[in-house]
C-alpha positions in Angstrom: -7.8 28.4 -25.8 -7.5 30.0 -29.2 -7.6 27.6 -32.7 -4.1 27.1 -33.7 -4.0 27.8 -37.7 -2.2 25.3 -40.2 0.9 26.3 -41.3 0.4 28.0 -45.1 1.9 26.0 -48.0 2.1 29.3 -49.9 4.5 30.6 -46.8 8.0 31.5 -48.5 11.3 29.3 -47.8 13.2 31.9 -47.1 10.9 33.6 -44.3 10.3 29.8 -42.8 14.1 29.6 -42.5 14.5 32.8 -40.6 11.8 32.0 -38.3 13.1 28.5 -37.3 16.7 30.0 -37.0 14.9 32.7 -34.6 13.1 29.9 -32.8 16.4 27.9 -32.4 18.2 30.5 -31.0 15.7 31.1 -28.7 15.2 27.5 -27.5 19.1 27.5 -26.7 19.3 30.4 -24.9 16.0 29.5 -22.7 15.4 25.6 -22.9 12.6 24.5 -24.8 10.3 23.9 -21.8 10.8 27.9 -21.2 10.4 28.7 -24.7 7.1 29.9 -25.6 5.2 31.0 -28.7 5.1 34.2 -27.7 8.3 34.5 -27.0 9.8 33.1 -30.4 7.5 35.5 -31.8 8.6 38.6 -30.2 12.4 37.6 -31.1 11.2 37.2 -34.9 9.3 40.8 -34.4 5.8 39.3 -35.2 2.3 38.4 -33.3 2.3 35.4 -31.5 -0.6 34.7 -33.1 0.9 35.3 -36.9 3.3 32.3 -35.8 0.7 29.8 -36.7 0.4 31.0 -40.3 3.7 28.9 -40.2 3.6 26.4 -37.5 1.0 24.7 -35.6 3.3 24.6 -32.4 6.8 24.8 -31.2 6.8 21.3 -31.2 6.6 21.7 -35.0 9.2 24.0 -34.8 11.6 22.2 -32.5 10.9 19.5 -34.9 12.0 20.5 -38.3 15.0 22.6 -36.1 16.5 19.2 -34.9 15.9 17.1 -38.2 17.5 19.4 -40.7 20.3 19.2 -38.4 20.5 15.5 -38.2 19.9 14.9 -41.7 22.8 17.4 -42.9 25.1 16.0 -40.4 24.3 12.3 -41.4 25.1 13.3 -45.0 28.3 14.2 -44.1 29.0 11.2 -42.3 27.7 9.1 -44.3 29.8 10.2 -47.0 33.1 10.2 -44.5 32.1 6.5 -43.7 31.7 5.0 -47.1 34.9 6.9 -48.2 37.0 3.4 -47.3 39.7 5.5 -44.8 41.7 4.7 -43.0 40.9 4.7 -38.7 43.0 8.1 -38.1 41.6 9.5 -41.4 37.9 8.7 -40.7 38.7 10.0 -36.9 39.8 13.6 -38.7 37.3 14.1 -41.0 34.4 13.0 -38.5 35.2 15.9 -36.6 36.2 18.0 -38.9 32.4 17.0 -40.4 31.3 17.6 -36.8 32.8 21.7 -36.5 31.3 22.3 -39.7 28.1 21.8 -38.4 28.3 23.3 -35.2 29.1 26.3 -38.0 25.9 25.8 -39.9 23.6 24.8 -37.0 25.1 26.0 -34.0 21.9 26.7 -32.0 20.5 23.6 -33.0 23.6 21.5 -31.6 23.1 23.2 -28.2 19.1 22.3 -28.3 20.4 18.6 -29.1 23.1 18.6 -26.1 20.8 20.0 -23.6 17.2 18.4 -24.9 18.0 15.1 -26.4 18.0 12.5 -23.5 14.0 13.9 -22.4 12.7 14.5 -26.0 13.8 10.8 -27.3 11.1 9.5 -24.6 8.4 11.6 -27.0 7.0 9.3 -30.1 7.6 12.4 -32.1 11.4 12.6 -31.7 12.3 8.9 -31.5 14.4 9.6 -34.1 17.2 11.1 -31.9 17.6 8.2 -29.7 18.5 6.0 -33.3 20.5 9.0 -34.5 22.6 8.4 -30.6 23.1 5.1 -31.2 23.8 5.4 -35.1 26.5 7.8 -34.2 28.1 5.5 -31.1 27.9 2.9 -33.5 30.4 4.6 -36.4 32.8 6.6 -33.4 33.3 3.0 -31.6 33.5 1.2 -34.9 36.1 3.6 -35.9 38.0 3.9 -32.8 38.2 -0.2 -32.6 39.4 -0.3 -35.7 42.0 1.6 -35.4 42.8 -0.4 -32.3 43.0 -3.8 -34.2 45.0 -2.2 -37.4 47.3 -0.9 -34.5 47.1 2.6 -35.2 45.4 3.2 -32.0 47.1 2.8 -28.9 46.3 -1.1 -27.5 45.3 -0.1 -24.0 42.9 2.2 -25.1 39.5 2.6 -23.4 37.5 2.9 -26.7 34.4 3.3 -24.8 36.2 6.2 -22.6 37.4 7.9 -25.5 34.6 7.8 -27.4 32.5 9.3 -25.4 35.0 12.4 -24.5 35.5 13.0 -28.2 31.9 13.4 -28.3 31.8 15.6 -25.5 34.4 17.9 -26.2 33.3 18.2 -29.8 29.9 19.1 -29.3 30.3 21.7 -26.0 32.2 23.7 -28.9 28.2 25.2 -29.6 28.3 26.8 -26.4 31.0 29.3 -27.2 31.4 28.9 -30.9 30.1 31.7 -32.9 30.0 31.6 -36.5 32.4 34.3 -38.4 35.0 33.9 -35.6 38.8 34.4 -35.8 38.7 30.4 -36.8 37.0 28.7 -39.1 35.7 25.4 -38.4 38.4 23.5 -40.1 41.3 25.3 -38.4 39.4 24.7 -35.2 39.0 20.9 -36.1 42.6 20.5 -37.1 44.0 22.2 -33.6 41.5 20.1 -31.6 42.8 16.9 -33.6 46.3 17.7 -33.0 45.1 17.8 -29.4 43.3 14.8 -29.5 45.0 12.4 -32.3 48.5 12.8 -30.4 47.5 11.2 -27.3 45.7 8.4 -28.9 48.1 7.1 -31.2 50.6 4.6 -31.2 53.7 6.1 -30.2 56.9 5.9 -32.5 60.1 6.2 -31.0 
């Protein structure tokens, strides 16, 4: 088995950030399990071998894919949930947050939808089981919320919404390409009109 090189502090940011957007892409279009070395490497145009002046394994790669991700998109939230809004306002721009990363990161949400459950069981990426229950925790705060300040429907399965918000926000990386006819705001405001009209309280 040939010695796998450490990745080269003197390696440029730029040509790092190409290679893990190559690897990304390539890791949701084949699963990571499928995704070799070799094969990232061919897709970036380079020697398999070469890769390593970067990386010491895709698991490196994967890596620092799914935690830029995670760490942008927390920023955002973050910032949405210490902006003292109100339940349907914190609803719109936590999706609105959500599109514009699917924009920025695209492949990496698809890695996340399709990997997550069987990587979190890895000591390495722990870290996306406490970024699940982190984001559960702020949707069904929200969504409760809104419930108990009665801006939210009262018979509302928080639980059951929550969790198709999250669904229906997220499968938008399997068909959203960045540069589209929409961008992602205009994509998050008609998917809220969708969404925010059926869960409110209704006025007569």
């Amino acid at each position: 088995m040939p010695t796998k090189k450490k990745p080269q502090v003197t390696a440029s940011p730029e040509r790092r950030r190409e290679l893990l957007d190559t690897a990304a892409e390539v890791f949701a279009a084949q699963g990571y399990n499928a995704t070799t070395v070799r094969k990232i490497a061919d897709a970036a145009g380079m020697l398999a071998g070469s890769l390593y002046y970067h990386f010491d394994s895709k698991e490196s790669m994967l890596d620092e894919i799914l935690s830029t991700f995670l760490t942008e998109l927390w920023e955002g939230y973050d910032t949405v949930l210490a902006s003292s809004l109100g339940p349907r306002e914190t609803i719109e721009a936590l999706v609105t947050e959500s599109f514009r990363e699917i924009d920025r990161h695209r492949a990496a949400v698809a890695i996340y939808q399709k990997e997550s459950r069987h990587l979190s069981a890895q000591p390495r990426f722990h870290y996306l089981a406490d970024s699940q229950a982190k984001f559960e925790k702020a949707w069904l705060g929200t969504l409760e919320r809104g419930v108990a300040d009665g801006v939210f429907r009262d018979d509302l399965d928080v639980r059951l919404t929550y969790r198709f918000v999250r669904d229906t926000v997220w499968v938008a990386a399997s068909w959203y390409r960045p540069g589209g006819q929409h961008s992602p705001e205009e994509i998050a405001r008609q998917y809220l009109s969708m969404v925010l009209d059926g869960i409110a309280v209704r006025t007569a």
